[in-house]
C-alpha positions in Angstrom: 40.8 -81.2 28.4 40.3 -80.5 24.7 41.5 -84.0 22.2 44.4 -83.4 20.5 43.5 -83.3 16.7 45.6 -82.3 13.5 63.2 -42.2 -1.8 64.4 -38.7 -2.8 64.7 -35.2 -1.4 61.1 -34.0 -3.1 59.7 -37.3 -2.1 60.7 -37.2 1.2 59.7 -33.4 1.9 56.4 -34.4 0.9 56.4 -37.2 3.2 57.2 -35.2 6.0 54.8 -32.5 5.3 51.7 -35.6 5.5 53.3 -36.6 8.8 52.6 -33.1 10.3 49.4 -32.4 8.6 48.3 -35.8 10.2 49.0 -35.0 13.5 45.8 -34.5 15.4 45.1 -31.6 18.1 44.4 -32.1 21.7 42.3 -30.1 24.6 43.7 -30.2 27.8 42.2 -28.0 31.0 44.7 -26.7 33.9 43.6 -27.7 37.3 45.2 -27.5 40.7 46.8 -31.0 40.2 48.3 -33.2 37.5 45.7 -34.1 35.4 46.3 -35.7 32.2 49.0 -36.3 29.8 49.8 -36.4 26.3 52.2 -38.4 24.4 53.0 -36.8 21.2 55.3 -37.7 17.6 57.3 -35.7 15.7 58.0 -38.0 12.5 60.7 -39.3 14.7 60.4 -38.4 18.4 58.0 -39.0 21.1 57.2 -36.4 24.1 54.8 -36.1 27.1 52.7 -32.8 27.5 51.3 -32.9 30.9 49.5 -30.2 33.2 50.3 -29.1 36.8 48.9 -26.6 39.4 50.4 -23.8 37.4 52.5 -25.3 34.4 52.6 -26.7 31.0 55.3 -29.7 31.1 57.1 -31.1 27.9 59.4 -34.0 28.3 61.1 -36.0 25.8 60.6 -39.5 25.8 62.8 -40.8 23.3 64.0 -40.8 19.7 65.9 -38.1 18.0 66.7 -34.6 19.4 65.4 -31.4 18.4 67.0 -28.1 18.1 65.6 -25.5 20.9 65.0 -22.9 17.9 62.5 -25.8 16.4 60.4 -25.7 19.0 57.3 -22.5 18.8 55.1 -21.7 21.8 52.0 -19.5 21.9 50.1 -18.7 24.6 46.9 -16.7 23.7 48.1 -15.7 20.3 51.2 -14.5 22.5 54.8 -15.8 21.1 57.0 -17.1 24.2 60.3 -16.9 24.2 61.6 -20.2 25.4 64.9 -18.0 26.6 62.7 -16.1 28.9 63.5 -17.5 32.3 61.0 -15.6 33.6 58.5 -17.6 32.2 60.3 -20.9 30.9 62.8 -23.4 32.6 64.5 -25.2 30.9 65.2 -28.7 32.7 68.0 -30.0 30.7 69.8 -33.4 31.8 72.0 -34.2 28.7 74.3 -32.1 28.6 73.6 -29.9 25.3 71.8 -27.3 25.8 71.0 -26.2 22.3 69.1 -29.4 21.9 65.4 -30.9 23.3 67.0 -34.2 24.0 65.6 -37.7 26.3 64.6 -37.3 29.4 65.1 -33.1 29.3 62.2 -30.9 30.4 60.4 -27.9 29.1 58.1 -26.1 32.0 55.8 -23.1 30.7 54.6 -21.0 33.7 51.8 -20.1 32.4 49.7 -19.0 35.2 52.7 -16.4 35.6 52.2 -15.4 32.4 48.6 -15.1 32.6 48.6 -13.5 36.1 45.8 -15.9 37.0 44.3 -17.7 35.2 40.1 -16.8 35.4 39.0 -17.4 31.7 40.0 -19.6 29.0 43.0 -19.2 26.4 45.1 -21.5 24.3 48.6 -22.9 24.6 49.9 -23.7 21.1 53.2 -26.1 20.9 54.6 -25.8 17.4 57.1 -27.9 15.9 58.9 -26.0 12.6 62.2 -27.5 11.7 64.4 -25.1 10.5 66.2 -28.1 8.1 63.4 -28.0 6.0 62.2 -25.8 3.6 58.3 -25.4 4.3 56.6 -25.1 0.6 53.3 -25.7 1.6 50.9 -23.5 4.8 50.3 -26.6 6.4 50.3 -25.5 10.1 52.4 -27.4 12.2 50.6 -27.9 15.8 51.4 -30.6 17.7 49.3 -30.1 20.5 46.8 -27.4 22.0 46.1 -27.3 25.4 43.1 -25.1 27.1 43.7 -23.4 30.5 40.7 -22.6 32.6 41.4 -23.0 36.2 39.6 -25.3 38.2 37.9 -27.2 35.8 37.8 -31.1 34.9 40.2 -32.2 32.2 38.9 -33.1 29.1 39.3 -36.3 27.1 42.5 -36.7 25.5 44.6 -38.9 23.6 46.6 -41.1 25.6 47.4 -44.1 24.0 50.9 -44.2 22.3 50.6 -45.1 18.8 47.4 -46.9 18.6 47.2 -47.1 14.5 51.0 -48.4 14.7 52.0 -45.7 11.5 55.2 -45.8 14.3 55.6 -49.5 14.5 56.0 -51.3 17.4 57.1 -48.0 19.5 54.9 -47.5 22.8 53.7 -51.0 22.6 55.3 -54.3 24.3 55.8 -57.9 22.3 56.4 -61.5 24.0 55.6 -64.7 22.4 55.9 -68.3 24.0 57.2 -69.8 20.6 60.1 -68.2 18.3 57.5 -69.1 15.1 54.8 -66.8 16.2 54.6 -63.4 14.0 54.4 -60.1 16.0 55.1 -57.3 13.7 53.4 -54.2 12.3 52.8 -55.0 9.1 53.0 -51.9 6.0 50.7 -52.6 3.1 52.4 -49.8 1.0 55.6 -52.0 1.4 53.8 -55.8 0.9 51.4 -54.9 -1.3 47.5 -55.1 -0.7 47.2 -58.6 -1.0 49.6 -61.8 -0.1 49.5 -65.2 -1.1 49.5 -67.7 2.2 49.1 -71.0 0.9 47.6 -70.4 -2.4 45.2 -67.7 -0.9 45.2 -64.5 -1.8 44.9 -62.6 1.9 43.9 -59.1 2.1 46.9 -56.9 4.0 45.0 -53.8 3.8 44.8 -51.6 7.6 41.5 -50.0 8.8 43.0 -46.9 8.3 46.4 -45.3 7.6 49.4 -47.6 6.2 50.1 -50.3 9.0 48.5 -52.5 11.6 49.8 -55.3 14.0 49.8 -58.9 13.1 50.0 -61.3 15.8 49.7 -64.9 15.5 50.6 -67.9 12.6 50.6 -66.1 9.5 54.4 -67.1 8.2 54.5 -70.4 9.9 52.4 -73.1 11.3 52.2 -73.3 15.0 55.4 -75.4 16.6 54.6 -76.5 20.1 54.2 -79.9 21.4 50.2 -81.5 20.4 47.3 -80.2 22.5 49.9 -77.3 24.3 48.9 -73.6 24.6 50.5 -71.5 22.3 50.6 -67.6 23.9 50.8 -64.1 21.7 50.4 -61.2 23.7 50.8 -57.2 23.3 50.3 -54.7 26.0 51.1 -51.1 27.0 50.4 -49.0 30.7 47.7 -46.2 30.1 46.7 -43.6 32.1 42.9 -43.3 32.0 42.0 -39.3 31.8 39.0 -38.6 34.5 36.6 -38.7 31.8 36.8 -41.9 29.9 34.3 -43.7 28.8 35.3 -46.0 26.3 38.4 -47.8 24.8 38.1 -48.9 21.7 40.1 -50.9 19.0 40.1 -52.7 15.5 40.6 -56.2 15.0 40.3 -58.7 11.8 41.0 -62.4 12.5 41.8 -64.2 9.3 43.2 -68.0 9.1 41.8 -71.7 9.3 41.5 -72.8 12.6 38.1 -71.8 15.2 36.7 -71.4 18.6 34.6 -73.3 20.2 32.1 -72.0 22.4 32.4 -72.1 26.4 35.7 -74.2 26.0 39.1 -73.2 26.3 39.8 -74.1 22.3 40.8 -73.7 20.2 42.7 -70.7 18.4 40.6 -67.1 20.1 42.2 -64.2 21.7 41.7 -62.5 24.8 41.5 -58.8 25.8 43.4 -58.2 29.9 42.8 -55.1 32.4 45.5 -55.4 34.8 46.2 -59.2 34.4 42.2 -60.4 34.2 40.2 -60.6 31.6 37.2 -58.1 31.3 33.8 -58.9 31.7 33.6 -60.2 27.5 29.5 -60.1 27.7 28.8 -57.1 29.7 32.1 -54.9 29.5 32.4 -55.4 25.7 30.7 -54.5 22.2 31.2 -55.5 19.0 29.4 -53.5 16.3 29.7 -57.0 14.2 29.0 -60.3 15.9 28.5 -62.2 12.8 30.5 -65.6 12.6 32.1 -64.7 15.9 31.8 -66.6 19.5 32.2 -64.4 22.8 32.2 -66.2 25.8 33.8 -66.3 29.0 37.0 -67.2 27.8 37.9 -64.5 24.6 36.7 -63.9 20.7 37.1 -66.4 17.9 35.5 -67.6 14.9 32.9 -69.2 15.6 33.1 -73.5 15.2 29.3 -73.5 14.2 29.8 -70.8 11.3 32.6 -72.6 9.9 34.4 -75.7 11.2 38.7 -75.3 11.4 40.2 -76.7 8.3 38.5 -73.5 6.0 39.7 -70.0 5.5 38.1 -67.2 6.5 38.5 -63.3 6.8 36.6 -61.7 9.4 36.6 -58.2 7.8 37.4 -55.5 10.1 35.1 -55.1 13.6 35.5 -52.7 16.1 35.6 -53.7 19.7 34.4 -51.2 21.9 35.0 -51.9 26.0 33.5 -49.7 29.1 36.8 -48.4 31.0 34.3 -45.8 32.9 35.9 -47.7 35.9 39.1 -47.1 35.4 38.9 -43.5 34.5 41.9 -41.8 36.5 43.7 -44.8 36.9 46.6 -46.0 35.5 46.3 -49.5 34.1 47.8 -52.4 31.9 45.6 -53.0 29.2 46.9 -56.1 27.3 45.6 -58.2 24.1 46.5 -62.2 24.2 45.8 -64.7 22.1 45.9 -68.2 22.6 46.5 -71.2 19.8 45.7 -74.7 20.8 48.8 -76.3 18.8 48.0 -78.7 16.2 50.6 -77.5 13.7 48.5 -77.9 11.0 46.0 -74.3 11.1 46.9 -71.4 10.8 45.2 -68.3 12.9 46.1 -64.6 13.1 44.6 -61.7 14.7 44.7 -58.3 12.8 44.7 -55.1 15.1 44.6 -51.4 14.3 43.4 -47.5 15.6 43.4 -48.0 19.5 41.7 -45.1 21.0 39.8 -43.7 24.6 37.0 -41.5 24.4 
């Protein structure tokens, strides 16, 4: 046991426009099972695009509801109708048929329109609102897939939100103390920089305009003297065939350390399923510098710099082998753990999930 110690209407057409034209494309494969699926944004709405023995599947998964005219689908350079029964059913559960709404269903038969499917084409989904004037050619895809039977799926982008430019949404939150920040955090709203105790802390994301922040940033920890203090975010993933790789960003930046092959003080911990990974053999850092990984999480290393001083890590990027998971469906979770003193401050920065 550790001792205890001490906008307007231009504006926001142009917003819009940099939503869609930052919307990335995906490659899917049609095999004779379910084999991957896709979760996917309008600026405000989330679906799943998944592939069957013979179909394309869209469901909507939440947020607002788009008109059935919005919605564009191409296969092989082909328009579809989506009023062609012959080729689309339309699975719709809420009521309002003129609408794409949660929980209703899409279902592209495209072997049916192919015949059979014996070389490769494209599936293009395309999402034009017909609210908004489009001034610009930016073409708005939100997802390709590619349809050659029998083959392996490959990779694909299955992890909701990973740069958090949609805040919290895919992701779950818990802490074990009300004090505890666990927010997505927008530097074009706070500014670059923030002043924490008369240090000026950088608030800039590894990419795009947010990232999470989970820990003491705000406040000083509040639990009782020498008691764990718990952060944790998580969200279920299903592992395409093919993975490799899952990788993140993280920056830890406050006053308090780790030390090494001890359960203290301030580190965080990265959970497959409810266990921690194997942190020396499953996991790589491209930046070990100031850093402790042992058996027991990441933290700033005691040696480099005892508790009491700030520091900024800068961002690193943790790479971890999920080769073994690939196909599975898993709870991939990110704790970390403060060893209450109420005097140090420690929070972990985290940004661009990904699985290649």
């Amino acid at each position: 046991m550790m001792p205890k110690r001490g906008i307007g209407p231009v504006a926001g057409l142009i917003i819009f426009m940099l939503i869609i034209a930052s919307l990335t494309v995906a490659v899917y494969t049609l095999s004779p099972k379910l084999v991957s699926m896709l979760t996917r944004h309008t600026p405000n709405t989330i679906f799943n695009i998944y592939t069957s023995q013979e179909d394309v599947i869209i469901e909507h998964k939440g947020g607002d509801s788009i008109p059935y005219s919005d919605l564009r689908v191409k296969l092989a350079n082909k328009a579809i109708n989506l009023s062609n029964s012959d080729y689309v059913v339309i699975l719709d559960t809420s009521g309002n048929s003129s609408t794409f709404d949660v929980m209703d269903k899409i279902i592209i038969k495209c072997c049916k329109i192919l015949g059979s499917v014996n070389k490769t084409v494209k599936l293009e989904i395309i999402y034009v609102p017909s609210s908004v004037i489009l001034v610009t050619s930016t073409v708005n895809t939100l997802c390709v897939v590619k349809l050659s039977q029998g083959e392996s799926p490959e990779t694909a982008e299955v992890i909701i939100n990973g740069g958090f430019e949609k805040g919290i949404i895919g992701w779950n939150i818990s802490a074990t103390h009300k004090r505890a920040t666990v927010k997505v955090v927008n530097s074009s709203v706070e500014g670059e920089t923030i002043n924490i105790l008369g240090v000026k802390v950088n608030n800039t994301p590894h990419s795009g305009n947010s990232y999470l922040v989970m820990g003491y940033r705000e406040y000083r920890e509040d639990g009782h003297a020498g008691e764990h203090e718990i952060v944790k975010i998580n969200i279920t993933l299903t592992i395409p065939k093919d993975a490799k790789t899952l990788s993140f960003w993280f920056r830890l930046q406050g006053w308090d350390s780790k030390i090494k092959n001890a359960d203290a003080y301030d580190y965080f911990k990265i959970l497959i399923n409810g266990k921690d990974i194997d942190y020396i053999n499953q996991l790589t850092l491209d930046n070990y510098t100031g850093l402790v990984v042992d058996k027991y999480g990441i933290g700033r290393d005691n040696t480099f710099l005892p508790w009491g001083h700030y520091w900024d890590s800068g961002w690193r990027k943790a790479t971890i082998n999920i080769s073994k998971y690939a196909g599975k469906t898993i709870d991939f979770a990110i704790v970390m753990r403060f060893f209450s003193d109420n005097i140090a401050r420690t929070w972990l920065c985290l940004d661009d999930f990904s699985i290649e």
